[in-house]
C-alpha positions, 0 to 999 in steps of 0.5 A: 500500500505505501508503494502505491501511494509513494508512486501517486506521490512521485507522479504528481510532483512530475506532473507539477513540474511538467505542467510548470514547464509549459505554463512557462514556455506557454508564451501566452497562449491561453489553450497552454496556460489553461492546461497547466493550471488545471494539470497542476490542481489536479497534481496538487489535489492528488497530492492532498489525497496520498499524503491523506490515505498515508496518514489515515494508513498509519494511524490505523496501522498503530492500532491494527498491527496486521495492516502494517505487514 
């Protein structure tokens, strides 16, 4: 399980500075900036949930020992 979750974690941080990247290069193309914008809300939202499954994860885990395994 937190292979999983480090994985979403990882894949939204690429996702953060790819989507930065073309908000950069975007030259002020709207089609480009509106892209980048929603891809980095959505990294960061995917982001929020991981980091909340892991903590939800581990503070059950401290009380059911067996999901820890």
């Amino acid at each position: 399980m937190n292979v999983i979750i480090s994985a979403s974690a990882v894949f939204s941080v690429v996702i953060v500075i790819t989507a930065g990247y073309v908000y950069i290069t975007a030259n002020g193309d709207e089609r480009k900036i509106e892209f980048s914008t929603r891809a980095i809300t959505i990294a960061i939202a995917l982001l929020v949930v991981a980091m909340g499954l892991f903590l939800i994860i581990r503070f059950i885990g401290d009380r059911l020992p067996i999901l820890c395994a």
